[in-house]
C-alpha positions as CSV (number, residue, x, y, z in Angstrom):
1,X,29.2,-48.4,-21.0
2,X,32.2,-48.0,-22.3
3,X,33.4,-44.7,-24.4
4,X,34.7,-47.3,-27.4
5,X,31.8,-49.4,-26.9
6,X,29.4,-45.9,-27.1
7,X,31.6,-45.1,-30.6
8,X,31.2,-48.0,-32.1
9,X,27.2,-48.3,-31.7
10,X,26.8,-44.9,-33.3
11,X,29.2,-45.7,-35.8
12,X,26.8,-48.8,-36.7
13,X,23.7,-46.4,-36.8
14,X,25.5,-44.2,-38.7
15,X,26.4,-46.9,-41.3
16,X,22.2,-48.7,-41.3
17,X,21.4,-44.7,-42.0
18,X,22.8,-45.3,-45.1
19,X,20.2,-48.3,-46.2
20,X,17.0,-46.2,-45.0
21,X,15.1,-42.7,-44.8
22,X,13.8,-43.6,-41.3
23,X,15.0,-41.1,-38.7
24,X,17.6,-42.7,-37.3
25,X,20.9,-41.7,-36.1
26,X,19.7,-37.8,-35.9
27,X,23.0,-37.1,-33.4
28,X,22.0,-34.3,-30.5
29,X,23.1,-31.2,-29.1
30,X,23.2,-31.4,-25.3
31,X,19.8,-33.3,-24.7
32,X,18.1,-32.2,-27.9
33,X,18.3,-33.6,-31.7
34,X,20.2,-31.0,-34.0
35,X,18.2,-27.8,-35.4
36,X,18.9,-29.1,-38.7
37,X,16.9,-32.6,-37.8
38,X,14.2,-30.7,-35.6
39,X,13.5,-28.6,-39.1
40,X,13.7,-31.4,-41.4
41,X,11.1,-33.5,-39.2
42,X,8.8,-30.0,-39.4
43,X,9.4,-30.1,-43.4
44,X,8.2,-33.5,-43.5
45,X,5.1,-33.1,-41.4
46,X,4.3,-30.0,-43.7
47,X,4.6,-32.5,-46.9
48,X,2.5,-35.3,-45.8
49,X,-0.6,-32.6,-44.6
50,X,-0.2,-31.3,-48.1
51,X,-0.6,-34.8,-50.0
52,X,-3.1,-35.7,-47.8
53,X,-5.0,-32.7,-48.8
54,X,-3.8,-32.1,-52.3
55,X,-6.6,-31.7,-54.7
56,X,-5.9,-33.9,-57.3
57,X,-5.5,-32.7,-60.9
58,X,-7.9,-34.1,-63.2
59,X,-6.6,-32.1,-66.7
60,X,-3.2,-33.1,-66.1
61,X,-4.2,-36.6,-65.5
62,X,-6.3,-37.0,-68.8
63,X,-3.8,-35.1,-70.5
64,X,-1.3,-38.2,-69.7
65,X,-2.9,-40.7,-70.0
66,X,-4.8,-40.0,-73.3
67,X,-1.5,-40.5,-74.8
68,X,-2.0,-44.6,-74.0
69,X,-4.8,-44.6,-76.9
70,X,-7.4,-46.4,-74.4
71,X,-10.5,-44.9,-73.4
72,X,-11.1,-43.3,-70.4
73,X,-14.4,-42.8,-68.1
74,X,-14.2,-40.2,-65.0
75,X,-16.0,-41.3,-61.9
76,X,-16.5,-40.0,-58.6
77,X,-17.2,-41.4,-54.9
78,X,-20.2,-40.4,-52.5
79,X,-17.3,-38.3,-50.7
80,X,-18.3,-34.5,-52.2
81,X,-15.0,-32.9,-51.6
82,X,-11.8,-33.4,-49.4
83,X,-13.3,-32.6,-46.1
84,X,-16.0,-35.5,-46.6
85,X,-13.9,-38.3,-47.7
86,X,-11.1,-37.7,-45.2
87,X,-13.9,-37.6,-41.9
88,X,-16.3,-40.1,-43.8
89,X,-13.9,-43.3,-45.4
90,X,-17.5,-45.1,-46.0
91,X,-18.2,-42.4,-48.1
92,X,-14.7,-42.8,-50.3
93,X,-16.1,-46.5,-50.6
94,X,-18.8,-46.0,-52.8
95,X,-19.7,-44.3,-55.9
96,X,-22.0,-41.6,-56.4
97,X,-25.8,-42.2,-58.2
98,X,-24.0,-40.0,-61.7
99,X,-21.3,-42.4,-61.9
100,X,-22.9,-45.6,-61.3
101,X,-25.5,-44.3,-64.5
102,X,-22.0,-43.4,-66.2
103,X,-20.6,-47.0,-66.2
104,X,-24.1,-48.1,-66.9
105,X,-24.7,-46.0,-69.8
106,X,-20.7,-45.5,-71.5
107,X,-19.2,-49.5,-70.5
108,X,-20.7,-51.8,-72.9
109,X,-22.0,-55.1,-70.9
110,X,-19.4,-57.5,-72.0
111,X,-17.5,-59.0,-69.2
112,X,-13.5,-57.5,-68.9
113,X,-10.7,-59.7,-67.4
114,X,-9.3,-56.8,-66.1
115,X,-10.9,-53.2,-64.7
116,X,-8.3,-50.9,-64.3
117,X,-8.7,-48.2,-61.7
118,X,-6.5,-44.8,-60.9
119,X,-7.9,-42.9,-57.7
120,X,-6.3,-40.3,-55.6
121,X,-6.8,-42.0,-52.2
122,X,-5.1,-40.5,-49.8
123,X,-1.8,-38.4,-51.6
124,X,-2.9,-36.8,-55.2
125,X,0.8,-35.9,-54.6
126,X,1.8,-39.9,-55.5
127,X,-0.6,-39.9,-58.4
128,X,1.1,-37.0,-59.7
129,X,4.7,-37.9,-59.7
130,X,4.2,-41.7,-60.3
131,X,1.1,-42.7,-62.3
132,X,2.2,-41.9,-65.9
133,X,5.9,-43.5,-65.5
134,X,4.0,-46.2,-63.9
135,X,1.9,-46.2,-66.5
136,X,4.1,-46.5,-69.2
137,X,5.6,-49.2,-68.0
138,X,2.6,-51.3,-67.1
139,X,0.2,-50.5,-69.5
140,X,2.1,-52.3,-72.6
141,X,2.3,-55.3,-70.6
142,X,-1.6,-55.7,-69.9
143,X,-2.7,-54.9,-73.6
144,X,0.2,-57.5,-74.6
145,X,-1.0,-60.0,-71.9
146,X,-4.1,-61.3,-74.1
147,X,-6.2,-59.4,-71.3
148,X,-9.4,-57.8,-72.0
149,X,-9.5,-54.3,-70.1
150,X,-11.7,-52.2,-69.1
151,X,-11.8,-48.3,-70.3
152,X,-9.6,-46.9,-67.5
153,X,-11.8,-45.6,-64.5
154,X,-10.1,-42.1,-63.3
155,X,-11.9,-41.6,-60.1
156,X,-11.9,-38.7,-57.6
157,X,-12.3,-39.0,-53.6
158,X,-11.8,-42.9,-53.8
159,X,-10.8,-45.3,-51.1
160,X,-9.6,-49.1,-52.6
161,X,-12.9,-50.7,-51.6
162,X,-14.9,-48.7,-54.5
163,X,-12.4,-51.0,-57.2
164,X,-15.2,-53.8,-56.1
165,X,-18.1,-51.6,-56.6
166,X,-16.5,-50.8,-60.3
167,X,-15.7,-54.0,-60.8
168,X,-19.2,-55.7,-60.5
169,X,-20.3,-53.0,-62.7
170,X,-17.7,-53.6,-65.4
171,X,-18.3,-57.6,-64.9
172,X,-14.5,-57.9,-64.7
173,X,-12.7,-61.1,-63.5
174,X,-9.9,-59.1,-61.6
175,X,-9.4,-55.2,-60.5
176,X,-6.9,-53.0,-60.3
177,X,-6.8,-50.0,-58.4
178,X,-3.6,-47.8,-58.2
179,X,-3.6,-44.7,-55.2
180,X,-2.1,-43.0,-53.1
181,X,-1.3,-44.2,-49.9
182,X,-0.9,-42.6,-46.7
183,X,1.9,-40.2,-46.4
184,X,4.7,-41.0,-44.1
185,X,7.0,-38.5,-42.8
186,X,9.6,-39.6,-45.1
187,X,7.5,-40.7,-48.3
188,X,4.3,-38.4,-48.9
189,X,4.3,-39.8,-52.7
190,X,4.2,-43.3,-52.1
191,X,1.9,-45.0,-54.7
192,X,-0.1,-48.3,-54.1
193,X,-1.1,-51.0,-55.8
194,X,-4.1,-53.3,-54.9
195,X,-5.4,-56.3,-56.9
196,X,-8.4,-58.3,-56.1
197,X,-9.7,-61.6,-58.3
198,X,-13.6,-61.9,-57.7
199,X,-14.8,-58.1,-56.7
200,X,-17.8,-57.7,-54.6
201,X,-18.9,-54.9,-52.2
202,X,-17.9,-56.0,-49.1
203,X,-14.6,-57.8,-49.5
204,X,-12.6,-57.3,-47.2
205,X,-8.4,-56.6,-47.5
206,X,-7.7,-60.0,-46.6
207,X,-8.7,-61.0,-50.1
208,X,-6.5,-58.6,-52.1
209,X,-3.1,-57.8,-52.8
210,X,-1.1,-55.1,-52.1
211,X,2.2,-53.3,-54.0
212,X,3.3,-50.4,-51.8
213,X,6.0,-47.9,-52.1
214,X,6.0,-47.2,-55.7
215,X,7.7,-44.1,-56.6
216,X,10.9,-43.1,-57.4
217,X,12.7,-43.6,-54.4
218,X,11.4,-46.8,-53.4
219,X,9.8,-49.7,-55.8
220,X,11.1,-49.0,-59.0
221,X,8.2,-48.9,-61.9
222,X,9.6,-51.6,-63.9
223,X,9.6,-54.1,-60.6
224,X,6.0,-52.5,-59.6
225,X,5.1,-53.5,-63.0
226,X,6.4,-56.6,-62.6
227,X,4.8,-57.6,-59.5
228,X,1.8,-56.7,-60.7
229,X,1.9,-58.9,-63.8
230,X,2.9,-62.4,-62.0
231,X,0.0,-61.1,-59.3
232,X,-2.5,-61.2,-62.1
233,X,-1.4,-64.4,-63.9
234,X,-0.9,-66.0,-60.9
235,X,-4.6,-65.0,-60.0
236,X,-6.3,-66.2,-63.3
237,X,-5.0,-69.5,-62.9
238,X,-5.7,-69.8,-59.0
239,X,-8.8,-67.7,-59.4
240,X,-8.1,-65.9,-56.1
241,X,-6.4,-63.6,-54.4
242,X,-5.3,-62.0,-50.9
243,X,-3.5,-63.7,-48.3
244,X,-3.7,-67.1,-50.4
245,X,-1.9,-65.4,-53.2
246,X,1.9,-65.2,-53.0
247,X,4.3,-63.4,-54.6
248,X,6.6,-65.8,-55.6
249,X,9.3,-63.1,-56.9
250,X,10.5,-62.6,-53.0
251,X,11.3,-66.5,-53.1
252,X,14.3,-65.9,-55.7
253,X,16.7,-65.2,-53.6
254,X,16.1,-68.0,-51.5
255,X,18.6,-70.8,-51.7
């Protein structure tokens, strides 16, 4: 290879590095990646263990989102702490025997078009940051959309299967469950979304949507947000959703 040819190529990593927060175009010293690079990949691995593990903090949480006027029920999965529900995903999945009787005894039996559902998953670190912008962004459009919700369901230790056990308790038309997702070594606080028209235990991912990336240096609120909304209408009037669902807004820029 040629020494220009060699210039040029890294010059064009160089340039892409600019578009992304993958690890690309690290340079090296001798055979190795820079100290500074070796350090910052360290940093990273450090931040992800620490969302994944974050306890996630239920007073803060209220204390936000009591400010949206809209009653809220606390819930919690079969997982009993951290250590259970990251070796036993079934038991993030499910809820426990006191919060099935909670929705039982507190949700009035009326159906809901929508049951909205805020869990850590797996970073308390994205619910953190991102729900309440989120938040305040989509919640205005939901109450404005002629939608029926549910009280929101603030649940602890929860994978996005449990948004169908919630939602056949809350006889809604449509969930919505917004997590955290797994860290990546350059996003620990990435915040999904997941919508799914019909819930029943046992769907399976195929038949719901997903919104990843939401925080503030990736999908913006107000796009997440919106993504969400046409997701939602577009599922009433289909009445489905998953794979068979599109999200139409990606077709815009399509001549």
């Amino acid at each position: 290879m040629s020494k220009d040819l060699k210039v040029n190529q890294e010059g064009q990593w160089v340039i892409l590095k600019t578009f992304t927060e993958a690890r690309i175009a690290l340079g090296r010293t001798g055979v190795s990646i820079p100290i500074r690079e070796s350090l910052s990949f360290k940093m990273a691995h450090a931040n992800a263990r620490d969302a994944v593990h974050e306890i996630m903090d239920t007073n803060m949480l209220l204390e936000q989102l009591n400010q949206l006027n809209h009653p809220i029920i606390q819930l919690h999965s079969k997982a009993a702490d951290r250590a259970e529900y990251l070796l036993r995903p079934d038991q993030g999945r499910k809820l426990n025997d006191t919060s099935i009787e909670k929705i039982k005894t507190e949700i009035h039996p009326e159906k809901f078009d929508i049951c909205l559902i805020i869990s850590d998953g797996l970073s308390a670190t994205a619910l953190h940051k991102n729900i309440f912008a989120l938040m305040q962004v989509l919640f205005p459009l939901l109450k404005n959309g002629a939608y029926t919700l549910s009280p929101i369901c603030l649940v602890e230790q929860g994978r996005v299967a449990i948004s169908d056990e919630i939602g056949v308790l809350c006889h809604s038309k449509i969930t919505i469950i917004l997590l955290g997702e797994r860290p990546g070594l350059s996003s620990p606080d990435s915040l999904g979304a997941y919508i799914t028209y019909g819930p029943k235990v046992g769907n399976t991912d195929a038949l719901r949507n997903c919104i990843s990336n939401i925080r503030e240096n990736g999908l913006n609120y107000q796009d997440a947000a919106y993504k969400i909304m046409m997701l939602i209408s577009e599922a009433m009037k289909l009445q489905l959703s998953g794979v068979a669902l599109k999200d139409t807004t990606l077709l815009k820029n399509i001549p």
